[in-house]
N, C-alpha and C positions, 0 to 999 in steps of 0.2 A: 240116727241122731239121738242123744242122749240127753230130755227135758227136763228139768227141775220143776214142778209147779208150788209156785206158793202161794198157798189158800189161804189168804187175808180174811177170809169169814168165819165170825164166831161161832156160826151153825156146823162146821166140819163139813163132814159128809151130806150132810142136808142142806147144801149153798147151792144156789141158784144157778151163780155164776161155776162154780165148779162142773155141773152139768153138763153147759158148754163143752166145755176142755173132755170130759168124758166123751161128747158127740164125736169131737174133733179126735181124742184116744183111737176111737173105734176106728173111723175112716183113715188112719194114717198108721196104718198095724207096723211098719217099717221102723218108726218113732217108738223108743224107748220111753214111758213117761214115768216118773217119782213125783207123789203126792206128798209134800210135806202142809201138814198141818197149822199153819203158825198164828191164824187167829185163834184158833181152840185151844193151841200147847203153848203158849208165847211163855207165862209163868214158868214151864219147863224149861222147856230151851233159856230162859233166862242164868237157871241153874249150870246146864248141862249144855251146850251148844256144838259138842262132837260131832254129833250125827249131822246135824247141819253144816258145819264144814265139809265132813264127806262126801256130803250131797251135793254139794255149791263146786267144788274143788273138780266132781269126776261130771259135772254138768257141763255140756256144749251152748243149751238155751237157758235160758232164766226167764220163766213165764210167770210174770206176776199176776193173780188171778182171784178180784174180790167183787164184793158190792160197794159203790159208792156210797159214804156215810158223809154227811154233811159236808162240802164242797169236795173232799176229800178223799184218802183211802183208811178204812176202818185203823184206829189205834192201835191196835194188836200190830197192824202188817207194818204202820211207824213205827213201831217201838222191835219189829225184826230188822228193819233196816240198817236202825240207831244201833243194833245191836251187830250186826254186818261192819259197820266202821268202828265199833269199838273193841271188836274183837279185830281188826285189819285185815278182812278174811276178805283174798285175795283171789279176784276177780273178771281183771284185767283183760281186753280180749276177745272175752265169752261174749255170745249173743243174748240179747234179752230183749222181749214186746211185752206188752199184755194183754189181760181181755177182763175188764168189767162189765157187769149188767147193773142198771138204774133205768129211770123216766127221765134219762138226760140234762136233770138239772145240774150244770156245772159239774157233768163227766170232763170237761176241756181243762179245767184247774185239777183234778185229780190225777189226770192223764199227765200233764204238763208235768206234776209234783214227781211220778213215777220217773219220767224220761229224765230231769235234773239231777233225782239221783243215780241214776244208771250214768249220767255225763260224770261224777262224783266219783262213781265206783269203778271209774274207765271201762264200763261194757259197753259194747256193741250196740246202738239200738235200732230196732226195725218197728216202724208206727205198730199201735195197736189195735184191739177190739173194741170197742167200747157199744154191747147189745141193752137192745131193751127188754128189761124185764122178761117180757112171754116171748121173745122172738122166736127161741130154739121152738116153741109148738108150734110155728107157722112153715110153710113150705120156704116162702123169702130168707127168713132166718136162719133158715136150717143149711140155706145155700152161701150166706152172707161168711157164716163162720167157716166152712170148709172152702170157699175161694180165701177168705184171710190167710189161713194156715199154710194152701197152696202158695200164696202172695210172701208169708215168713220162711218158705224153704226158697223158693225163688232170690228172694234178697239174699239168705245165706248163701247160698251156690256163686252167685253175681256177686256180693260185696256190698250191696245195697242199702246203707245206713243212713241214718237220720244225722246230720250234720250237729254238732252241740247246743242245746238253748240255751248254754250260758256262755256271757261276754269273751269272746276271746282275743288278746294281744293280736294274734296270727290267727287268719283263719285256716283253719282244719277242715275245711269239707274233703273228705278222699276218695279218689275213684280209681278202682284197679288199673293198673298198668295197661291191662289189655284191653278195657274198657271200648275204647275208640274205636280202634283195630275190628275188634269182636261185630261190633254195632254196625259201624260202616261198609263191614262184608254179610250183612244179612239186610237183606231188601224185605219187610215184611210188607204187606195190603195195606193198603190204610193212608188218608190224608190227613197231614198237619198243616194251620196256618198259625205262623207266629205272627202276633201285630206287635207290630214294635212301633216308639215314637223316638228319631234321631234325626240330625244332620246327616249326610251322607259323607260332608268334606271337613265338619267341625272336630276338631282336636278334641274337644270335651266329651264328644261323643264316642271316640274311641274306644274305652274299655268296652261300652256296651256291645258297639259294632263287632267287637272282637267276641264277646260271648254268643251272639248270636248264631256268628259263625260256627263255632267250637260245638254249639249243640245240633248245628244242622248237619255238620261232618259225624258227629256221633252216634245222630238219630239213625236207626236203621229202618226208617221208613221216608217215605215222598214226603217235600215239606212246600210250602210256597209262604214267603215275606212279602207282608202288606206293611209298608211304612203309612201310618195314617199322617204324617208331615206333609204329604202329598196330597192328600184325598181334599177336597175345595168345598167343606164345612160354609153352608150359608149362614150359618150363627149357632149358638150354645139352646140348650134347651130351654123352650117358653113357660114350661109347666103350663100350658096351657088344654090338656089333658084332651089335646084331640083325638089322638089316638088311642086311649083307654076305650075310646067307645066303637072307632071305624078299624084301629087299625094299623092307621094310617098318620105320617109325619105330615104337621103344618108346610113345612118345607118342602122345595121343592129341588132339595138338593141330589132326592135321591140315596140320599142315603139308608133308611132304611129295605129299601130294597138289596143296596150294595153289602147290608152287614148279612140280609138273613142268605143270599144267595151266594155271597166269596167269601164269608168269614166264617158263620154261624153253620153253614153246611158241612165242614171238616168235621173228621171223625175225632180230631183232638185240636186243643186249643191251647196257645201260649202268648200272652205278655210280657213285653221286653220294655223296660224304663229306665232312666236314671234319678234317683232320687232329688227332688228337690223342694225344699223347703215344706221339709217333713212328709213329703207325700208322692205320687208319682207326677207331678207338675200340670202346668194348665191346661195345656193340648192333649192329654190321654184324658186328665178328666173332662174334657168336651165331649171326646170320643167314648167315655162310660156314662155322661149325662143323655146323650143322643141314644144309647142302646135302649132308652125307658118308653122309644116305639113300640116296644115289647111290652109296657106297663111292667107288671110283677107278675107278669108268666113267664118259668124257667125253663124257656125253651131248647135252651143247651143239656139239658139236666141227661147224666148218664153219660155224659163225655169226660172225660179225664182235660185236667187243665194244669199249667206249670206255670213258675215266672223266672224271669232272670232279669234280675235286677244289677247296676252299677250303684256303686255307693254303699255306705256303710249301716247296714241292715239292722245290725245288732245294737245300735244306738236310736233304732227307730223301732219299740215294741206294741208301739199302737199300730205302726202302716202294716208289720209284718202280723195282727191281730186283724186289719182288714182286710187282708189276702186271703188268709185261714177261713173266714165268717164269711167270707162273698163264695166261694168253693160251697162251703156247707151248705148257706142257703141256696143256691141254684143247683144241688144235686147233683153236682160235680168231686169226684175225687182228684185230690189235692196232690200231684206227681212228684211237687218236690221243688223248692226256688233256690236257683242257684246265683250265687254272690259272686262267686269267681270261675276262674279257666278250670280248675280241679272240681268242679261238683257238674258242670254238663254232662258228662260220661254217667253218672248216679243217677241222673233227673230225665236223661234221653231214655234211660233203658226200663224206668218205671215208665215213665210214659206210653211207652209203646208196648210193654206188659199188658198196662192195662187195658189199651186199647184192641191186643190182642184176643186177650181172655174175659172183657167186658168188665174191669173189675170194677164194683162200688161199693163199698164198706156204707154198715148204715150211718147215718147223721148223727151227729152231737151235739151237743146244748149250741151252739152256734146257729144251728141249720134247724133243729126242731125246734127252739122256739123261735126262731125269726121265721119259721115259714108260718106257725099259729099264728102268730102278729098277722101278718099278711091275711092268713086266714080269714080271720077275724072282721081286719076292712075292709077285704074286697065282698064277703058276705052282706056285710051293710051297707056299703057303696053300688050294689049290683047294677044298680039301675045305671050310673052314670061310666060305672066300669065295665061297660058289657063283655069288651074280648077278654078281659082278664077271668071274669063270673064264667065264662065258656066255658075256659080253659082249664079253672081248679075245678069245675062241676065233671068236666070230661076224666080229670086223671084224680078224682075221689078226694081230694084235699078236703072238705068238708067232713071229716072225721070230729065231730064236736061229742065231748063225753056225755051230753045228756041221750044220743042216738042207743048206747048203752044200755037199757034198761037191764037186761038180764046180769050184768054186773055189779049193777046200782043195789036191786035186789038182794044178792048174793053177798053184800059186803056188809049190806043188814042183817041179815042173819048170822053172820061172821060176828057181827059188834053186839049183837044180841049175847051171844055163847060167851065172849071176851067180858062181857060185864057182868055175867052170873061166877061169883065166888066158888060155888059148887062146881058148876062146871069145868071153868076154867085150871081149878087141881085137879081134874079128873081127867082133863087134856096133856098136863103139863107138857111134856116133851112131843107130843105128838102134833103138834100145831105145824112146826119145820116142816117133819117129815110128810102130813099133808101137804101142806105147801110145792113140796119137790113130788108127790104123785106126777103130775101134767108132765113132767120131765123125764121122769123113768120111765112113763109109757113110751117117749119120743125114741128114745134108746133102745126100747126093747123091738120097736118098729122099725125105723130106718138105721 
């Protein structure tokens, strides 16, 4: 495969994020890659934009590849894009992801900005990267980006696209012809529970009933349907926080036993609604109030989750903002929500990808700071949240930056050097290229 990368960083060669995409070079020697420069050369190419055609034209992928700079992607890598549609360089087609590195603030507005215009340019999109900062030096990281890449040829191969984020007349979610076919003749390991909330005999319930179906026919794995319509709900949550400290639900319906032993125990999880009155309606949200037996420990975290909703999605950008955010905070990757009969075949087969190959992309500004929030209270509430206090103490969530010292230190001595005049012309250009050491070691090692 034939990759374009365009390096939105004004550092060139000394980008962080570019790193990355060199880890990922190495381990996928099959993969043709071309570095175009375009936060460093953008001036040029403004001129001259030849070579970029060439490059875009004889490109199969289109990897957009920056640092997030204020909600955003650096200027440079806008002002290549604006330059993509003003010169009508034609694009059609082609695939294209990305991969950013930041501290996750509002990677989810940068990302989104990137995917709008790829909907603009009619390419292809398959989700992206989005690392922190040091990930590539950690062993987690190092695996997070080479299961991505694995995950972007997969999609390629399969048809595997991101449905458009922007409003459309008709929707367009597509899934190969052979999709179904393909899916339903491979039995993979693994259990799925779909909870869905329907009538069984209601006419309004139809479309969903019919989605449900269409991805359980397509799922190439065991699935089992839980209608929570059924389940005999003693009442809605008390808040009355008995369980943060035992455990255990005031109730005696039984239900938290029922969610963490036939629901919560599947190797994947899906939710099935139909939209009403802006949200997924009374009855799922009882049955999302009642799962807080759990307090704010993500004990699904590492399973892949999908939805398939009835009704019209794309007129609802908050609900489909709370599906994204509830995935990222529980440490769930996000398989894909299908609208219609055409997007099951796309959402079954990620699904069970990931389930296959464990996949989890790290967290995004959605998921890392809502789980610091969390953090944050359940450290100060310990006393009266004990299971929850257990639970972050057991899987390390107590990551607070003053544990840091050797950091803290280190960035004083940084700002020392940075505020001496002398100094700092005597560093000039070599500041980057420090920077990107920790990364070139990574490279030269694995």
């Amino acid at each position: 495969m034939k990759i374009v990368v365009l390096n939105g960083s004004p550092a060139g060669e000394n980008s962080i994020t570019l790193y990355t995409v060199k880890f990922i070079q190495k381990h996928f020697q099959s993969c043709e890659f071309e570095v175009l420069h375009v936060g460093q050369r953008i001036r040029a190419y403004e001129k001259d934009f030849t070579a970029c055609e060439k490059a875009l034209a004889d490109a199969e992928l289109i990897l957009f590849c920056y640092p997030v700079y204020t909600f955003l992607v650096p200027a440079q890598l806008h002002r290549f894009i604006e330059l993509m549609k003003e010169r009508g360089t034609d694009v059609r087609g082609k695939l294209a992801t990305q991969v950013s590195t930041s501290k996750h603030f509002y990677d989810v507005t940068a990302h989104r900005f990137i995917e709008e215009n790829c909907a603009d340019l009619g390419l292809h999109y398959i989700k992206g990267l989005s690392a922190d900062m040091d990930d590539l030096t950690t062993e987690k990281g190092r695996k997070e980006a080479l299961d991505f890449f694995s995950f972007v040829l997969e999609s390629a191969k399969r048809g595997w696209f991101e449905p458009s984020p922007l409003p459309q007349t008709v929707k367009k979610e597509s899934a190969p012809a052979d999709e179904i076919s393909l899916s339903a003749s491979e039995k993979r390991p693994g259990k799925v529970v779909v909870v869905g909330d329907f009538d069984a005999e209601s006419e309004a319930d139809a479309p969903l009933r019919s989605l449900i179906e269409g991805f359980r026919a397509a799922l190439p794995m065991q699935s089992e349907l839980v209608n929570i319509r059924e389940f005999p709900f003693a009442g809605g949550c008390l808040g009355c926080f008995r369980c943060a400290s035992t455990g255990k639900c005031v109730y005696k319906d039984h239900f938290d036993d029922y969610l963490r032993n036939n629901i919560q125990s599947a190797d994947a999880l899906v939710y099935a609604y139909t939209i009403k009155d802006h949200s997924m309606g009374y009855r799922f949200k009882l049955f999302d109030d009642r799962q807080f037996c759990n307090g704010h420990r993500t004990v699904t975290m590492g399973k892949p989750v999908a939805y398939l909703v009835s009704g019209d999605l794309d007129a609802e950008p908050n609900l489909r903002l709370l599906m994204e955010s509830r995935a990222e905070v529980g440490g769930n990757f996000l398989a894909g929500i299908a609208t219609s009969p055409a997007g099951v075949g796309r959402v079954a087969g990620v699904l069970s990808y990931a389930v296959a190959h464990e996949y989890l992309p790290p967290k995004d500004f959605y998921g890392v700071g809502g789980l610091k929030i969390f953090r944050d209270l359940i450290y100060q509430m310990q006393g009266l949240m004990r299971e929850d206090h257990r639970f972050y103490k057991a899987h390390g969530f107590y990551d607070f930056p003053q544990k840091r010292k050797g950091r803290i230190v280190a960035m004083y001595a940084v700002g020392s050097l940075m505020s001496n005049e002398k100094l700092r012309k005597k560093a000039g250009s070599k500041m980057t290229e420090g920077m990107v050491l920790p990364y070139k070691k990574v490279l030269e090692k694995y």
